[in-house]
C-alpha positions in Angstrom: 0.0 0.0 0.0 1.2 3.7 -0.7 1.3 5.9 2.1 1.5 9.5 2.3 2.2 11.5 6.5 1.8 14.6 6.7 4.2 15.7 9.5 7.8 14.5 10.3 7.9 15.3 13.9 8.0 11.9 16.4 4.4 10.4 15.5 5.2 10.8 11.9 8.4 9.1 12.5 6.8 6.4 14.4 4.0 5.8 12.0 6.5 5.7 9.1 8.8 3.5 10.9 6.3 1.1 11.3 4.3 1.2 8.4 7.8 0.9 6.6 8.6 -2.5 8.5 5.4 -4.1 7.4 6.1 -3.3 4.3 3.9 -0.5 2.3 5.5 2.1 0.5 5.7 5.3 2.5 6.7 9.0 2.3 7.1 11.5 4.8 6.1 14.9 4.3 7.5 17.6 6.8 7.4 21.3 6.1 10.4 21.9 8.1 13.5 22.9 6.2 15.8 21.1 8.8 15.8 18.7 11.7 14.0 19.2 14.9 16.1 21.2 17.4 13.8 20.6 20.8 9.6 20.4 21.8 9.0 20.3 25.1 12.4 19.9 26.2 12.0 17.0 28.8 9.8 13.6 28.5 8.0 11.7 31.3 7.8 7.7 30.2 6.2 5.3 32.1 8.5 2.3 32.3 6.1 0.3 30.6 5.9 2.1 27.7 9.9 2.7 27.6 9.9 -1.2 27.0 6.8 -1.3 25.0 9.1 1.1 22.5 11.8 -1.5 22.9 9.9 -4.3 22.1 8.3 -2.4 18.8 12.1 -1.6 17.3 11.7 2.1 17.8 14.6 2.5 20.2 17.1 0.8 22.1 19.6 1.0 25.0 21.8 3.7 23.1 19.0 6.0 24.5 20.3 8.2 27.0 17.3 8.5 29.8 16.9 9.8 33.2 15.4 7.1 35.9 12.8 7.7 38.8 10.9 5.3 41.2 8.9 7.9 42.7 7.6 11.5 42.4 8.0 13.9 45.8 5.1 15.8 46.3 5.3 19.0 48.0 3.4 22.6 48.5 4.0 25.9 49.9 5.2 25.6 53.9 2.3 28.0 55.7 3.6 31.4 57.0 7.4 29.9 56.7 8.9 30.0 52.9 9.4 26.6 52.8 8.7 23.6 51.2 5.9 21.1 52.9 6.5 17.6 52.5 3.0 15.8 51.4 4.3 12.2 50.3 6.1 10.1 48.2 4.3 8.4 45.4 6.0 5.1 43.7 6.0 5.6 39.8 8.6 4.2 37.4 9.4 6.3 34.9 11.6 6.9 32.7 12.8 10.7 31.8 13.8 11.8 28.2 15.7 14.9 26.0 13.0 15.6 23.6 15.7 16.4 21.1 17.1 12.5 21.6 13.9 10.5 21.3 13.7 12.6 18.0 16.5 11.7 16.6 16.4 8.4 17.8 13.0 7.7 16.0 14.2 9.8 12.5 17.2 7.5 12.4 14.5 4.9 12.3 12.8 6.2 9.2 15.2 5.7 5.9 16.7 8.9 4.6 15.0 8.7 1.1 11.1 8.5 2.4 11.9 11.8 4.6 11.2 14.6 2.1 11.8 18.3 4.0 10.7 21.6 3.4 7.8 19.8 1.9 4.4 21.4 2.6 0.8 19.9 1.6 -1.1 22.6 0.6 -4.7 20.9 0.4 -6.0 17.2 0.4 -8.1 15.9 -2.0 -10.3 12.9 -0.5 -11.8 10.2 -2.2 -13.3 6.6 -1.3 -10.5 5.2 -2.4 -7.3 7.1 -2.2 -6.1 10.8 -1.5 -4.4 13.2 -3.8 -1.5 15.3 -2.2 -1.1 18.9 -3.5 2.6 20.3 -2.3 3.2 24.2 -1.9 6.1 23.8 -4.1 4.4 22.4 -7.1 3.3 18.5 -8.1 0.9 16.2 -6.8 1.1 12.8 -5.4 -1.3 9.8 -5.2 -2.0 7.9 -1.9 -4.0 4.6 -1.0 -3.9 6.0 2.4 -2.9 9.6 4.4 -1.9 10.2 7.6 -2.2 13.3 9.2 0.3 13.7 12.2 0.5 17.1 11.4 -0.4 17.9 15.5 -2.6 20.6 17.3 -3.0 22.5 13.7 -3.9 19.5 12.2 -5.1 20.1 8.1 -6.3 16.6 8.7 -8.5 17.1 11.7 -10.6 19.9 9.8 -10.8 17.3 6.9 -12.5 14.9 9.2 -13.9 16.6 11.9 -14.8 20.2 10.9 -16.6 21.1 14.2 -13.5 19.4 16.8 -11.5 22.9 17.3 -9.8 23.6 20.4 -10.7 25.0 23.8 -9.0 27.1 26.4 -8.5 25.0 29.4 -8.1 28.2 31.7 -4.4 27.6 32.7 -1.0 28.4 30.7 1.7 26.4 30.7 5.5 27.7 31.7 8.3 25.8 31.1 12.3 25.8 30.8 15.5 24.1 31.2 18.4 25.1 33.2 21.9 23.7 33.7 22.2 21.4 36.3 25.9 22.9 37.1 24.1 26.3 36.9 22.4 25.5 39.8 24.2 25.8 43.6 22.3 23.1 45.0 20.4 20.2 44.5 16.6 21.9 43.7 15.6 18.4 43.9 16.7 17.5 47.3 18.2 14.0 46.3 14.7 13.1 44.2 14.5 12.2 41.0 11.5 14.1 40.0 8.9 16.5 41.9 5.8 17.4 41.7 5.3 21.2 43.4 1.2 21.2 44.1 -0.7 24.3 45.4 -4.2 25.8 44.9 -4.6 27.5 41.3 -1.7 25.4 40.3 0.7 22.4 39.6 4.5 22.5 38.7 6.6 19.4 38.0 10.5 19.3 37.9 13.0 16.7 37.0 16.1 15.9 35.2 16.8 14.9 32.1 20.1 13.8 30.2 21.7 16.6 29.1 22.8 17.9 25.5 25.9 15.9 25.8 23.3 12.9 26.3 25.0 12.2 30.0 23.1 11.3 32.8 25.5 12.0 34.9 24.9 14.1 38.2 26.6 17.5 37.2 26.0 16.8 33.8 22.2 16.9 33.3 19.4 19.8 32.5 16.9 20.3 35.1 13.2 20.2 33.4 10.8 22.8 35.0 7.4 23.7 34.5 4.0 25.0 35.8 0.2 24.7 34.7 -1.0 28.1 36.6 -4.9 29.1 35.9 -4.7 32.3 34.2 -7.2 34.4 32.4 -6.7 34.6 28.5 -5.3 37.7 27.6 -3.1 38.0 30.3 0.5 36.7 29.2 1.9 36.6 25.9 2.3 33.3 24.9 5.3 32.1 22.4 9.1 31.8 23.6 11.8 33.6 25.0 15.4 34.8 26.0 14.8 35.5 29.6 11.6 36.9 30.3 10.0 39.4 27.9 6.9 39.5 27.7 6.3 36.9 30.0 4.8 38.3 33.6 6.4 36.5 36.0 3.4 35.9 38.5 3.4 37.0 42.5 5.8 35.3 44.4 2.6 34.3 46.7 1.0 32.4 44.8 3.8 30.3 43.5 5.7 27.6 45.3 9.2 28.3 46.2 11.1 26.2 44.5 8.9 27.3 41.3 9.5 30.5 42.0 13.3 30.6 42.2 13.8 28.3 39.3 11.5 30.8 37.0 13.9 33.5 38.3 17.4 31.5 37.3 16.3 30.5 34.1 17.7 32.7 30.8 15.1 30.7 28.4 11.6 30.3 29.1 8.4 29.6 26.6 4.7 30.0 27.9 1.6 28.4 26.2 -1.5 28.3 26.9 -2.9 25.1 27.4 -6.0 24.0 24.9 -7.7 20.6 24.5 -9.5 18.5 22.0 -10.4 15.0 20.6 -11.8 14.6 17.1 -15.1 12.2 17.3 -13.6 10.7 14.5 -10.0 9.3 14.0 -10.5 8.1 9.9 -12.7 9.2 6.9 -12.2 7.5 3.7 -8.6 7.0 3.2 -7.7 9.9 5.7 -6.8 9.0 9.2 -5.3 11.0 12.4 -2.8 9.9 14.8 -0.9 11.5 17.8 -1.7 15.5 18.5 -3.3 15.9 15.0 -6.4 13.3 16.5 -6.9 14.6 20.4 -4.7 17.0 22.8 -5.5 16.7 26.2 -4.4 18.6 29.7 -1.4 17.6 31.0 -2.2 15.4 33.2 -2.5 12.5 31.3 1.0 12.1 30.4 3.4 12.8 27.4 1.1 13.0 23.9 4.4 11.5 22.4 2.9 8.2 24.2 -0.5 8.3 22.7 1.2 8.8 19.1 3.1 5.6 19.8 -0.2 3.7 20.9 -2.5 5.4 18.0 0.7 4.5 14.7 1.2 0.7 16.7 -2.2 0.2 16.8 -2.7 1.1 13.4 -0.8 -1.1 11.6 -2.1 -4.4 13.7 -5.3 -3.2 12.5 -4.6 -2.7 8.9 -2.6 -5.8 9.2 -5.3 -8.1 10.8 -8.5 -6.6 8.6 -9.6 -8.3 5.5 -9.8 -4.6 3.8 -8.1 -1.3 4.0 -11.5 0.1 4.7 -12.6 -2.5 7.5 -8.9 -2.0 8.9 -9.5 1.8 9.4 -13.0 1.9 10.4 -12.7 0.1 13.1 -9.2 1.2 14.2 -10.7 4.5 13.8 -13.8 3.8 16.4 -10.9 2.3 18.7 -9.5 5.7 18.8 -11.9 7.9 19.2 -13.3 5.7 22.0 -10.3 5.9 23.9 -9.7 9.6 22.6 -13.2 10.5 24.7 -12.0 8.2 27.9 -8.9 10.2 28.2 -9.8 13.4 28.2 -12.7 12.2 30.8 -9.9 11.2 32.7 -7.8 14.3 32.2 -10.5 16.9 32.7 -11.1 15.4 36.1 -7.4 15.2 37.3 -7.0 18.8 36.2 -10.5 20.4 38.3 -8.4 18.3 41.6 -5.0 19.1 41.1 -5.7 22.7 40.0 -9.1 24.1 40.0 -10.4 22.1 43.1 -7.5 22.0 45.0 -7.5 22.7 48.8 -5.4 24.8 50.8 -3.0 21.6 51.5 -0.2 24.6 53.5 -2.8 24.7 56.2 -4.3 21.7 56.1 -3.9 19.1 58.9 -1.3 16.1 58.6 -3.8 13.7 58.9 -6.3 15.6 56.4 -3.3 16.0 53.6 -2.2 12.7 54.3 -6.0 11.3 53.2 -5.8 13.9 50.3 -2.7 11.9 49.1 -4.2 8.6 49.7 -7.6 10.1 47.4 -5.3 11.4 45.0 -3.5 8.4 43.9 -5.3 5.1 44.2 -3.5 2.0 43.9 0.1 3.3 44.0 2.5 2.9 46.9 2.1 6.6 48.9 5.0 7.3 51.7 2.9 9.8 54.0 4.4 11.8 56.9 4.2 10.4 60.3 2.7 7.0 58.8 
């Protein structure tokens, strides 16, 4: 089978990779002139999935990552500038450079099917195949087209016209700094925290660092806070020290938040926006990763739902007795799940930001139960338990 993807980023490299290895004839089409620098900067991979990649070809044990076994959580000490100890919560995970899963997964697509600074100006869908119009002139023929062309997606407003995205009422703020930048440990000996406070939640952790060491010494510090913030109010895009970013209050922010924000030379801010096509394939048009649902952050990395929605896709085209039958019911699968997730997602994001309590003023015993709430079915060390 022929294949045209739209986007060269991570889920178009996985879904070529893939589609590649079982054997159908596949180009990649990314309007980029040149490689992909960094998105995101840092990674958080269950274990599970880390080996699930293993196990599909996509990487191997050449990739550099970060490991933790458990996630501090802490808030805002009351009345003392410090931090408050809320528990320990067991999670395996492993902790990625953006910029070296990406290059690890475009190594994995063959140099010739990779076509750069190559931008599809307009689909044109038909029962039974898709015609590619380029910017740049020419036309190309497709059995089937994937769109992993993320949160713009060309593909989504092919399939879904009325999915378009929705402000979640927070931005995001993240950045990187050097971990030999940094006078002490801002993790205290952890390998990853999560900073929780009401009308907020900030995670930070290392990952390897550009010299792919995860050494201590060696490694970049991942920061980054989902604050709820009225539209209109920052500036969203990136850059070199602050800008036109508003750094917020120092009251309403955690400490160690707070201070990190302050050190760091390079920030970006985003506001954070959601939503899940009701359908993930239309004739010979189909949507993985970002391009098919972007959820709150609280669901984990999106580069783990591209992985399940380009695996998934080829056992299904694989296993079904038609093209068509392959992709209309892969394409239910999705958008089933799609819906599930972001069911999930909205409720973890009205507890750990909207609905939060005042957890610096809260009792021991009371936090302590708010932990246990929080987290069912993983391990929890509480103070004084």
């Amino acid at each position: 089978m022929r294949v045209g993807i739209i986007g060269g980023s991570i889920a178009g490299c996985v879904t070529a990779a893939l589609l590649h290895r079982a054997g159908h004839d596949v180009i990649v089409f990314e309007r980029s002139e040149s490689d992909f620098v960094s998105r995101g900067a840092g990674i958080v991979t269950p274990t599970a999935a880390w080996h699930d990649m293993m196990v599909h070809g996509l990487i191997d044990a050449a990739l550099p990552a970060c490991q933790a076994d458990y996630f501090r959580f802490v808030t805002r000490g009351s009345g003392t500038g410090q931090q408050r100890w809320l528990g320990d919560v067991q999670m395996s995970f492993r902790l990625l450079n953006w910029a070296h899963l990406y290059q690890c997964l475009r190594r994995c697509v063959p140099g010739d099917l990779y076509r750069r600074a190559s931008t599809v100006e307009l689909a044109e869908v038909r029962p039974q195949g898709t015609t590619l119009h380029l910017r740049q002139g020419g036309s190309l023929d497709f059995d089937l087209v994937v769109c992993a062309d993320g949160y713009r997606s060309m593909g989504r407003r092919l399939i879904d016209p009325d999915a378009t995205p929705r402000y979640r009422g927070m931005v995001l703020w993240r950045g990187l700094l050097h971990e030999s930048d940094i006078r002490v440990d801002a993790l205290g000996g952890c390998n990853g925290r999560r900073v929780v406070y009401r009308g907020g939640h900030g995670v930070v952790y290392y990952i390897p660092g550009s010299g792919r060491s995860t050494e201590p010494g060696k490694r970049l510090l991942m920061w980054g806070y989902a604050a709820a913030v009225q539209l209109g109010s920052v500036r969203e895009g990136a850059s070199g020290g602050q800008g036109g970013l508003r750094v917020p209050p120092r009251g309403p922010v955690a400490p160690l938040l707070f201070e990190l924000v302050q050190r760091c030379g390079n920030s970006s801010i985003q506001a954070i926006c959601s939503v899940a096509a009701r359908s993930y394939a239309h004739d010979r048009v189909c949507l993985v990763g970002d391009a098919g649902a972007v959820f709150p952050p609280f669901t984990g990395s999106g580069v783990l739902r591209a992985v399940a929605n380009a695996t998934s896709l080829v056992d299904a085209l694989a296993d079904a007795p038609t093209i068509d039958d392959g992709l209309r019911r892969w394409g239910e699968a999705q958008a089933q799940v799609a819906a599930q997730v972001m069911a999930v997602a909205e409720r973890i994001e009205r507890s750990a930001v909207f609905d939060m309590p005042d957890l610096a003023t809260m009792p021991t015993a009371a936090a302590n139960d708010w932990m246990s709430a929080a987290h069912p079915g993983l391990v929890v060390t509480l103070p004084g338990v």
